[in-house]
Structures are given as C-alpha cells and as structure tokens.
C-alpha positions in Angstrom: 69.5 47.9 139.2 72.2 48.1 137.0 75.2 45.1 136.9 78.6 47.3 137.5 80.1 45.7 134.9 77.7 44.8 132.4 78.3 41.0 131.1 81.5 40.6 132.8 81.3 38.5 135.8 80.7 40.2 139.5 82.1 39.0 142.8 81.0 37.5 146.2 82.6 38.4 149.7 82.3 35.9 152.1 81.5 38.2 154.6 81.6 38.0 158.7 78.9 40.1 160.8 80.4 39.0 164.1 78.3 37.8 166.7 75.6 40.2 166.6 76.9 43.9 168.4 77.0 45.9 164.9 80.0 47.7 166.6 82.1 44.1 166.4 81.5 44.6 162.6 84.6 45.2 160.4 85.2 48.7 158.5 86.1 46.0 155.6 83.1 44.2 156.0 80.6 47.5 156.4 82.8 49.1 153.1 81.6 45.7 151.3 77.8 45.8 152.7 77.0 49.3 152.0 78.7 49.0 148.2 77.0 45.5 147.6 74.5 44.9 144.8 72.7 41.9 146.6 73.1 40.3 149.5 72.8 37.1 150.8 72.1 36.9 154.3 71.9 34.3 157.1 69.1 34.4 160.2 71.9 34.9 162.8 72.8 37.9 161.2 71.6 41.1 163.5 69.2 43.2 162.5 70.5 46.4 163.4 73.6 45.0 161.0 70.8 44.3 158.0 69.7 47.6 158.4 73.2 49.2 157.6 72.3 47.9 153.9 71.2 50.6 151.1 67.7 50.4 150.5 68.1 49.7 146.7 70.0 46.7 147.0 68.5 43.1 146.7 69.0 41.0 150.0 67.8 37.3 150.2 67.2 35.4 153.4 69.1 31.8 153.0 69.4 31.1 156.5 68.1 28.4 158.9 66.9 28.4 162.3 67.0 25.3 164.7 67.2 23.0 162.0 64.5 24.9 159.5 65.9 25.3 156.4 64.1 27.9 154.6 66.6 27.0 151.3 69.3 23.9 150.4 72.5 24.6 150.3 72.8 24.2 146.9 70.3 26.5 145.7 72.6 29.1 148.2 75.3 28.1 145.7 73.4 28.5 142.6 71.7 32.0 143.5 75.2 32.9 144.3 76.8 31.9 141.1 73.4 33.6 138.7 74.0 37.0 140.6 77.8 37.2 140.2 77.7 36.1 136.6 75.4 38.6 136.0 77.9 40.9 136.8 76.7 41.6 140.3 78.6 42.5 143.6 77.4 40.0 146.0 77.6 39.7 149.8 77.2 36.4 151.8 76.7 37.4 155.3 77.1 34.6 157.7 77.0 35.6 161.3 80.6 35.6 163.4 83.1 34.8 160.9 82.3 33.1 157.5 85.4 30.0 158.2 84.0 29.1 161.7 80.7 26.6 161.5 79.6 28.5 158.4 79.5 26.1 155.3 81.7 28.5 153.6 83.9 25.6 152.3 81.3 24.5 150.4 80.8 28.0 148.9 84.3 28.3 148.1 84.3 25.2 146.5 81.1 25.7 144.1 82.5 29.7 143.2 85.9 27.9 142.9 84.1 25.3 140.3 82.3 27.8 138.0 85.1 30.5 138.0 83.6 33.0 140.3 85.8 35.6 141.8 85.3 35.7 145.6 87.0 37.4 148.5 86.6 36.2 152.0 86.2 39.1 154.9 86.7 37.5 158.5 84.5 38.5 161.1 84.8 38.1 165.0 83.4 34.3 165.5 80.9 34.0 168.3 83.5 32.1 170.7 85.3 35.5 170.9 82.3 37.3 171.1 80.9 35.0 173.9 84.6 35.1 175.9 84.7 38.8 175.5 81.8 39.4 177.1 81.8 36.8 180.2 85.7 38.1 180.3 86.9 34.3 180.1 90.6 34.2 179.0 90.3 31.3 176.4 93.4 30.5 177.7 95.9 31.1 180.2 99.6 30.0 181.1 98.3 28.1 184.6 94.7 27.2 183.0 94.5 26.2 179.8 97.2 26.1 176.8 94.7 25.3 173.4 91.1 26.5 172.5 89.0 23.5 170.2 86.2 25.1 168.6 83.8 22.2 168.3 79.6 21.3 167.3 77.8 19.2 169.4 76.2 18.0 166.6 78.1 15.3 164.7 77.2 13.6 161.4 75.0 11.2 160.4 77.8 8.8 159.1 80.5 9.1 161.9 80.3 6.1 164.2 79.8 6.4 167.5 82.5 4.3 168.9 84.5 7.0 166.2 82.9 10.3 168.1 83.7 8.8 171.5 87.1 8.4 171.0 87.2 12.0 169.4 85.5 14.0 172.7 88.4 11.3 174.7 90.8 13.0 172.6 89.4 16.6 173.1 88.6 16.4 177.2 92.4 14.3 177.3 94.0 17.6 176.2 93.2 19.9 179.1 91.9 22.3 176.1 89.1 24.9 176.7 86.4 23.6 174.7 84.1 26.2 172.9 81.2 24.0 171.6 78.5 25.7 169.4 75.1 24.7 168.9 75.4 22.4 171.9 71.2 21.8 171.6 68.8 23.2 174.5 69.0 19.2 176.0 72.5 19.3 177.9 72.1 16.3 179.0 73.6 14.8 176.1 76.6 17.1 176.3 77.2 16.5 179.9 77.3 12.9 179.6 79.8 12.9 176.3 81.7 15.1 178.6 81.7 13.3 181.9 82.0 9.8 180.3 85.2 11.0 178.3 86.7 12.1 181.8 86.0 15.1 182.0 86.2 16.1 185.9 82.9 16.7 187.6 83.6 20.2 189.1 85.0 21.6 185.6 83.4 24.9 185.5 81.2 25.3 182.3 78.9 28.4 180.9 76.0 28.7 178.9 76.0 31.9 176.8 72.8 32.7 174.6 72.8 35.4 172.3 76.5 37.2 172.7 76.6 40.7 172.4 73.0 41.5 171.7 70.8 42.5 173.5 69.4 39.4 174.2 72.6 38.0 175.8 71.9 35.4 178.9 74.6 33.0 180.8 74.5 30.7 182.9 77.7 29.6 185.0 77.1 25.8 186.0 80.0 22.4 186.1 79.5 19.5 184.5 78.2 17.6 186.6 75.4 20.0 187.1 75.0 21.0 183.1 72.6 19.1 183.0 70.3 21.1 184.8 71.1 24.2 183.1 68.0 26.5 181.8 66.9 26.1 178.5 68.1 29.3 176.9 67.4 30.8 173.5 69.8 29.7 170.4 72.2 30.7 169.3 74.1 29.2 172.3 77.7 28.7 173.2 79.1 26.1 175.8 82.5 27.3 177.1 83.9 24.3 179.6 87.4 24.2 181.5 89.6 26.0 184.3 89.6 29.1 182.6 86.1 29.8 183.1 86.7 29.5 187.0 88.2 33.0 186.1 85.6 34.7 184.6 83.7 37.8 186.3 80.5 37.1 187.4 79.2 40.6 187.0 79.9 40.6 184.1 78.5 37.2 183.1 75.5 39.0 184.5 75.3 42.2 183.2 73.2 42.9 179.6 76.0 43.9 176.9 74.8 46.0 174.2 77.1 47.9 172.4 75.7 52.1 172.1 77.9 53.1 169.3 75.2 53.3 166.5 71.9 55.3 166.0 68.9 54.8 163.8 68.8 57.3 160.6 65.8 56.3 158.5 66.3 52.9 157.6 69.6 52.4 158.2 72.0 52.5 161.8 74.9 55.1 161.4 77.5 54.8 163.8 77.9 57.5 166.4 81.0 58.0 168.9 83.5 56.8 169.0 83.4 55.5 165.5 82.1 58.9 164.5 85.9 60.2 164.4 86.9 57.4 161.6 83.6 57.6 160.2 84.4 60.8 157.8 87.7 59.0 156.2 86.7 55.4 156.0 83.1 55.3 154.9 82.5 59.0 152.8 79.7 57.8 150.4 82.1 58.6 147.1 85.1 55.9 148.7 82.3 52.9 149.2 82.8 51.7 145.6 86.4 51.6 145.6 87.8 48.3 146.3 
C-alpha cells in the first residue's frame, strides 16, 4: 500500500467507536475509518464496527482484555509514531470515546513529543451508552445535580487512607456515580461505597455490554451489590437516586441497534441512515478531510 504523501509525515485520529451499537458511531469517525491507511484498534471495539474497515487497510489489535495485555503501552506509541512518519493515515480506535478511561493522554503526549499531527474524534462514552439504554437521567433537578465518571480500580501508588477520603468526597456530593470497570467482585465496591456513607437503599445497576447485543443489567442497592451476578465485562456501575427512575422494561429488554446490514465483508448502513448515506459517505468524498 502506498503512503498518501510519500516521505511527508501522515496523521493519527484518536478515534471513538462508542459503546459498541455501530449506529452510535459518528459520520466523522466512519469518514476517518473507511479513508484510513492502518488502524489501530482496541478489543472493546465491536465487531460489526471493525468490519466497516476496507479490506486493504492494515489493522493491528493493541487492546487488552481483563487485565491481558496483548502489547505495552509504549510499543502502542511507537507503532503509532513508525506508521505516521511513514506517511500513513492512522486510526486509533478506542471503544466509547478516546478522552474517557482510554490512555489517550499518554498518546497525545508521545505524538505531541515526536511532532506527529493528530486529530481527536469524540465518540459516545459508555456511561451514555449504558444510561441511554436503561433510560436513567444521569441527572435530574430533584435527583441528582453532577455525574463523576470514575474506575474502580485505583493505582498502585495512591494510599489508601488517600482513596478513602476521595470515594468520602465523591458519595458526600450527592453525585451520580458512573464507575467503569468496577471488577466482577462487588463486594469491594459495595463496601468503599457503604463505608464512605453511602445510604444502604441507594439504588445501583449493573450494566454489561451496552448496546450490543450482549447487553445485561441488573438493578440492585448497595447494600445488596454485593450479591449482584457476575456479568460479562465490559461493565458499568451506575449508583444514586436517579436510577430509582429508570424503566425497568427497558433495563430488561435486549438493545441492538438494526440500522446496518452485512455486504461482503463489510456492514453498510441501511434506514434510516440510508437517506444521509448518498451525501456523507460517496466513496469519491472519503479522502477529503
């Protein structure tokens, strides 16, 4: 495959795939995949979204799975850096959005350091996925006036007197908390929550795989978190008031979005997106940027 601009240096987009439904995937971000040279993808990223991908570009699997790592972080940054100065167009696709949980600060940092243009493209994180779906208001006038976007996991240098007194902080604020990766052992969570003050009956759900077709919740309070099932990563733990006013139908209900249909090797979207389809992706446009 030939480098676009011969010896020149390329360019890597930081790009979002959303939370898995390949309809929650941004006309921006689908222009960038389908004109890409390589990309770079992570394992959260749906299939049905790698498969929107022309078959002649490179793609490279640097993700992790419950704490595999299949490749450091740095060599990420370096295979990253050796494509784009080769004059590539590359694609990092990080599942949700690329700012949220997604190392992209170190990224930015290393293109930064070897004077690699880059362009972020924002995707829908997985907390807005996860809401969306369970139709939980994040917040609400009466419920809730903040959202804190948090990981259960902490580092290895923090303190713990230091992390106690930041979940005190967090459950003090009345905030909705949105905790990702919160483990498959919430018994660890529930106590961090309970022992910061958190009230008993706070209403809490587990949500595993948002959007897809995989998607399970479980609707449970704190004090019972603890006995939640164990369900497939990637997880969410919403906790507060506001999800007392979620539907549960629709907690229950599989959510798959229908909007795209198999052509070959790749997914083509159908209706609705059909309508836009002609004017925003004609094969001749994908290049222009």
């Amino acid at each position: 495959m030939n480098a676009k601009w011969g010896s020149m240096k390329g360019k890597v987009y930081l790009v979002g795939a959303g939370p898995g439904d390949p309809e929650l995937l941004t006309l921006k971000a689908l222009r960038v995949l389908r004109s890409a040279d390589a990309v770079l993808y992570d394992d959260l990223v749906a299939p049905e979204i790698l498969r929107l991908i022309p078959s002649d570009v490179r793609i490279h699997n640097v993700g992790k799975r419950c704490g595999t790592k299949k490749i450091r972080q740095e060599e990420i940054n370096g295979l990253m850096i050796a494509l784009a100065s080769s004059g590539l167009r590359v694609v990092r696709l990080k599942g949700g959005d690329p700012l949220i949980f997604g190392r992209a600060g170190e990224e930015i940092e290393a293109l930064r350091a070897n004077d690699i243009a880059f362009e972020i493209v924002p995707g829908v994180t997985s907390a807005m996925g996860a809401a969306a779906v369970a139709q939980i208001p994040l917040t609400h006038r009466r419920a809730s006036s903040a959202v804190v976007l948090m990981t259960a996991h902490r580092a290895e240098d923090r303190a713990s007197e230091e992390n106690a007194n930041d979940w005190n902080k967090l459950v003090g604020s009345g905030a909705t908390l949105v905790i990702y990766m919160p483990g498959r052992n919430y018994l660890e969570v529930a106590n961090r929550l309970t022992s910061a003050g958190l009230a008993a009956d706070t209403p809490c759900v587990v949500i595993s795989g948002a959007t897809t077709r995989h998607q399970r919740t479980h609707r449970t309070t704190a004090l019972e978190l603890h006995h939640a099932p164990k369900l497939s990563p990637p997880t969410l733990l919403i906790v507060g008031k506001v999800v007392g006013l979620a539907d549960p139908i629709a907690m229950a209900e599989e959510f798959w979005g229908a909007g795209f249909a198999c052509d070959g090797d790749r997914m083509l979207p159908v209706t609705p997106l059909q309508d836009i389809a002609p004017l925003a992706l004609r094969p001749g446009q994908l290049r222009r940027s």
